[in-house]
N, C-alpha and C positions, 0 to 999 in steps of 0.2 A: 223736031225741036232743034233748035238753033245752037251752035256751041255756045254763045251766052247765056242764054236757059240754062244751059245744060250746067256751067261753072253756079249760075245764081242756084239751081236747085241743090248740087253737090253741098254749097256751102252751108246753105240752110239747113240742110241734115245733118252736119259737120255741128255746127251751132249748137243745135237743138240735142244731139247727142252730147257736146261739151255741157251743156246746160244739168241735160241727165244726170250725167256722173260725177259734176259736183257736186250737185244737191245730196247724190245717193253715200258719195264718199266725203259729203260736208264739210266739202273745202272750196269756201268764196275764193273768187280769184282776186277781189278788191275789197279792202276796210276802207270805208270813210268815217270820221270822225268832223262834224258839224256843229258846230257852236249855236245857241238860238234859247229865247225866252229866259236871257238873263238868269236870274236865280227861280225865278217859279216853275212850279212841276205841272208839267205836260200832261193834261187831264184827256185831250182826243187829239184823233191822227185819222187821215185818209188820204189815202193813194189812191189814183185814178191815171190812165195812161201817162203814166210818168212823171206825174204832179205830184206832191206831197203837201197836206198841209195841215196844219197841229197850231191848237189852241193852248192858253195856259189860262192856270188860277190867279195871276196876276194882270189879267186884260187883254195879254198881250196875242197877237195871231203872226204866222210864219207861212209863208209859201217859198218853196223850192222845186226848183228841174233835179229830179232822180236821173235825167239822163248825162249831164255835165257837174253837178253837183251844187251849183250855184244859185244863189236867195236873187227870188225872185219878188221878192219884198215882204218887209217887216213890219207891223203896225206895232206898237212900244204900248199903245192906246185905241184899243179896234174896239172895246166895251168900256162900259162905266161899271163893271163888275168882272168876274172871274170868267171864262170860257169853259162849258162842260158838255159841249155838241158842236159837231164840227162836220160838213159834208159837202164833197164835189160834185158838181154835174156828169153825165155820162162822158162826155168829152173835154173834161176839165179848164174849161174857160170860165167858172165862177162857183165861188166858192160860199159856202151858206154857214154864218156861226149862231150857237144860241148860248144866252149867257143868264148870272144873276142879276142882269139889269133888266130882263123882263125881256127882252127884243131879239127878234132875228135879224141878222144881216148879211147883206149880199156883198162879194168883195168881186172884183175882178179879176182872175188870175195872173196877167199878166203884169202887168203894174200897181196891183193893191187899188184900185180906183174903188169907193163907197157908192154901191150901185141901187140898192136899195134899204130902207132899214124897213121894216113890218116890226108896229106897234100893236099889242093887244092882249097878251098875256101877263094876270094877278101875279103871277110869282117866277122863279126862278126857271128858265126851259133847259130842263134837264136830256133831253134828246132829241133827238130831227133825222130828218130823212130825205136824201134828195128824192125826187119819182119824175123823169121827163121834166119840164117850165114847172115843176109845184115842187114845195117842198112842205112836209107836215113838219108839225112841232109837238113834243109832250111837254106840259108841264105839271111842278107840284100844284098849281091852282086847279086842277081838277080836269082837265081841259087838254084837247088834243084840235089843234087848226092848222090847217090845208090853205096854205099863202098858193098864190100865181107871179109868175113875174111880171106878168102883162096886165095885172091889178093893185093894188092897196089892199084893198079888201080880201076876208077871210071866211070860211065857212068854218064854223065854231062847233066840238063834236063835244058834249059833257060825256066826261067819263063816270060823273058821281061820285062814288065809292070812296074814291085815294086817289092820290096824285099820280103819275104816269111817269113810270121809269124805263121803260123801252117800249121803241117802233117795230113793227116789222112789214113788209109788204108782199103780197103776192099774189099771183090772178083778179087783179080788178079788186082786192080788200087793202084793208088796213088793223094791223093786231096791233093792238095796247096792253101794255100789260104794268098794273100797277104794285102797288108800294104791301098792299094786302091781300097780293093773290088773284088779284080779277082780270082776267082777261077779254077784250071785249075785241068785236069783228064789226066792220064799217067799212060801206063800199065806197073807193077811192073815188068814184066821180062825183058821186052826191054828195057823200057823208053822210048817206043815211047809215044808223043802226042795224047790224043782221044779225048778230046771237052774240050772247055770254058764254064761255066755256068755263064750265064751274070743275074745280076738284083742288086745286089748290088754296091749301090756306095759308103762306110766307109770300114773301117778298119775290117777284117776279125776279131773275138774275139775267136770263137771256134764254130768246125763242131765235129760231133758226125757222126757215119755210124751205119745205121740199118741192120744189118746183115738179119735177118727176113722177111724184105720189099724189103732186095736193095736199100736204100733210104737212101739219104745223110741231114743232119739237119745242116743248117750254124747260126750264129749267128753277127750281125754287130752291130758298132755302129750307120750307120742307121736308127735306131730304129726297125729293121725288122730281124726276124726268116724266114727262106724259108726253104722249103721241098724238095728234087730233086730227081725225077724218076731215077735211073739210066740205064734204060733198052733203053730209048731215050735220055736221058740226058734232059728231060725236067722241068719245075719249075712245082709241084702240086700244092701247094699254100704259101703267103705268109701273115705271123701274121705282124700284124703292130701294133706297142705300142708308147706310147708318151715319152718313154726316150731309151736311150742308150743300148745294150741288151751285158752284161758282159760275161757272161757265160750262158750253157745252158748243160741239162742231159735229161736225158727220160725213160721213162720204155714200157712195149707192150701197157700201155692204155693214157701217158699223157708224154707231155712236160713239163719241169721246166725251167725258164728264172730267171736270176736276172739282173736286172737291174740299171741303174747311179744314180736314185733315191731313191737308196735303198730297191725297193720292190722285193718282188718274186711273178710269175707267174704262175699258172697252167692253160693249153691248152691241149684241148682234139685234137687228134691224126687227128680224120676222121674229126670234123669240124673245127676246128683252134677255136674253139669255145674257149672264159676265162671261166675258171672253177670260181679260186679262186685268192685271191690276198693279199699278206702277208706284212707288213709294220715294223714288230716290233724291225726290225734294224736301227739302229739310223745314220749307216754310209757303204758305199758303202760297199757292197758284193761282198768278189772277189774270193769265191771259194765254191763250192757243190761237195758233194760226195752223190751220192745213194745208202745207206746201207741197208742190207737185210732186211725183214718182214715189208717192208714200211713204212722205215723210209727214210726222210731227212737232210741230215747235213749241214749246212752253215756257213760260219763265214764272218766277217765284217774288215772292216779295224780299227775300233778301239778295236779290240782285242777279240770279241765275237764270242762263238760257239753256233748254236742254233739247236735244235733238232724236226724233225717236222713230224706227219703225212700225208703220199701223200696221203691216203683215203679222209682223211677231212681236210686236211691244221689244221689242230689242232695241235698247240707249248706244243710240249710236257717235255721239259725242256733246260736250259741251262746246257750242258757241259760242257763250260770252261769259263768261265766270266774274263774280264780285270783289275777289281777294282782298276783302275785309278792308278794301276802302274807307273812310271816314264818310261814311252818311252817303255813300253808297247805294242805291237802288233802281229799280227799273220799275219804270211809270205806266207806257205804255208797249205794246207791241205790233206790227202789224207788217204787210206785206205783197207782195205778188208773184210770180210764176219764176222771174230772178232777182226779186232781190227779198230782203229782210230789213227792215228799217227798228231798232229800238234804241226807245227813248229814257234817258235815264238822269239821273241826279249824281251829279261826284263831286266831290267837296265843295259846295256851295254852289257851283256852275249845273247846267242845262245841258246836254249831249244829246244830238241824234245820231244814232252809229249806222251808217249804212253796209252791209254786207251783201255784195253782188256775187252773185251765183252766175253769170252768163260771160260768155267767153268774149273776151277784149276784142273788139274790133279794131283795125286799124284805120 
């Protein structure tokens, strides 16, 4: 190995351990504070190699470089209704919104150019999903369609039952999961139909795919988390909790649940077994992010970001605190391996706050 190698590998281990021990001792090295989406609240968010890009309920869509900080274009007017799906390509050269105007549409990352619109869904598309050149759509008109970028044209899935409040993808399927509990399985190249997973009867919240196991993790209000074989499509077990289950993450050794009551959960994998049980939020939790070296991120609906270890549920600090702002809140959250991006409302204005965890390069 060359001394160059040899300085380029030094560093990178230098990095990556800087990286480590902010995270661990939740101390970003940079706040950014981002103006964007005028007064409406930021309804989705996704980051993809250093892209960012977030929809609002006022029309409006925003793209930004996470690596300079700078807008890389602003649609004022990207719908003829509000933004409530928002997703990037694997390599974030374009960008797919769905809105309550009925349509999806394709932006170009780099300059905002309208690259395709796909017309075809009755009602409002409440989620989408990028997958390689396709992108599926849910909507409340009943209906789940598998757009191509190298088509117009759509392969139309009825879902029947309810309208369709979350995607999820994995090994060649497609999970939907609706408004009354149904979840259905559909193979991503056809769109044919493969099985119901019946046991839920609320509002689907959020399903997670284990890629690892082949095993689907749903989340309802309920009060129940279920596990799903996918090899039979059958249910392995199901956690039952005493309130509503919001959201949910996991890692290879535990589930994380938050809850209507404001608490968070930890449940061990093979026995559904409660680990731990965290209360220190004062107001419903409506978002988790699993950030690297075991950490957990949370935030609440009155405006707080809380930082936790999955080892030991040990609150390792607050983030971003609300101190009783006027109208105050945090909308969305999201992130990657160094940074934290959350999106929030302060006195009439629009915030993206970025928090960089990864060591300054010169």
């Amino acid at each position: 190995m060359s001394q160059h190698e040899n300085t380029i590998l030094i560093s990178s281990w230098l990095r990556g351990r800087r990286i480590k021990q902010n995270w661990q001792k939740a101390k970003p090295t940079n706040i950014a504070e981002i103006f964007a989406h005028d007064d409406g609240a930021i309804t989705c968010m996704d980051i993809k190699d250093g892209i960012l890009a977030s929809g609002s309920d006022n029309r409006s869509l925003a793209c930004f470089s996470l690596k300079d900080g700078k807008l890389k274009f602003y649609k004022k007017k990207a719908h003829g209704g509000g933004i409530w799906s928002i997703g990037l390509n694997e390599n974030a050269t374009w960008i797919a919104s769905g809105a309550t105007d009925r349509t999806v549409r394709i932006w170009k990352v780099e300059d905002g150019t309208l690259l395709k619109i796909f017309v075809g869904h009755a009602n409002i598309v409440r989620t989408l999903k990028v997958v390689g050149d396709r992108i599926i759509s849910g909507s409340r008109d009943k209906t789940l369609r598998i757009w191509s970028m190298e088509s117009a044209r759509s392969l139309i899935l009825e879902h029947e039952v309810d309208g369709i409040r979350h995607i999820e993808t994995g090994n060649g399927m497609i999970f939907s999961g609706g408004y009354e509990g149904t979840i259905k399985v559909w193979n991503l190249e056809t769109g044919e139909f493969i099985q119901a997973l019946e046991g839920h009867i609320g509002r689907i919240t959020k399903m997670q795919y284990d890629n690892l196991h082949n095993r689907l993790i749903t989340g309802s209000l309920d009060c129940t988390i279920r596990i799903w074989d996918l090899q039979n499509f059958k249910e392995i077990s199901c956690i039952t909790s005493k309130s509503k289950v919001i959201n949910l993450i996991f890692d290879k050794e535990k589930i994380y649940s938050a809850h209507s009551d404001s608490t968070i959960k930890f449940w061990n994998w093979k026995t559904a077994e409660q680990l731990h049980e965290i209360s220190n939020h004062s107001k419903e939790i409506t978002s988790m992010f699993l950030a690297p070296f075991n950490a957990l991120v949370t935030h609440d609906e009155k405006g707080n970001v809380q930082l936790w270890n999955t080892k030991t549920a040990k609150h390792l600090c607050t983030l971003y605190e609300n101190n009783d702002v006027v109208n105050s809140r945090i909308l969305q959250l999201s992130g990657s391996s160094t940074q934290l991006i959350i999106g929030t409302n302060r006195c009439d204005s629009t915030l993206l706050i970025a928090l960089d965890f990864d060591f300054p390069n010169p």
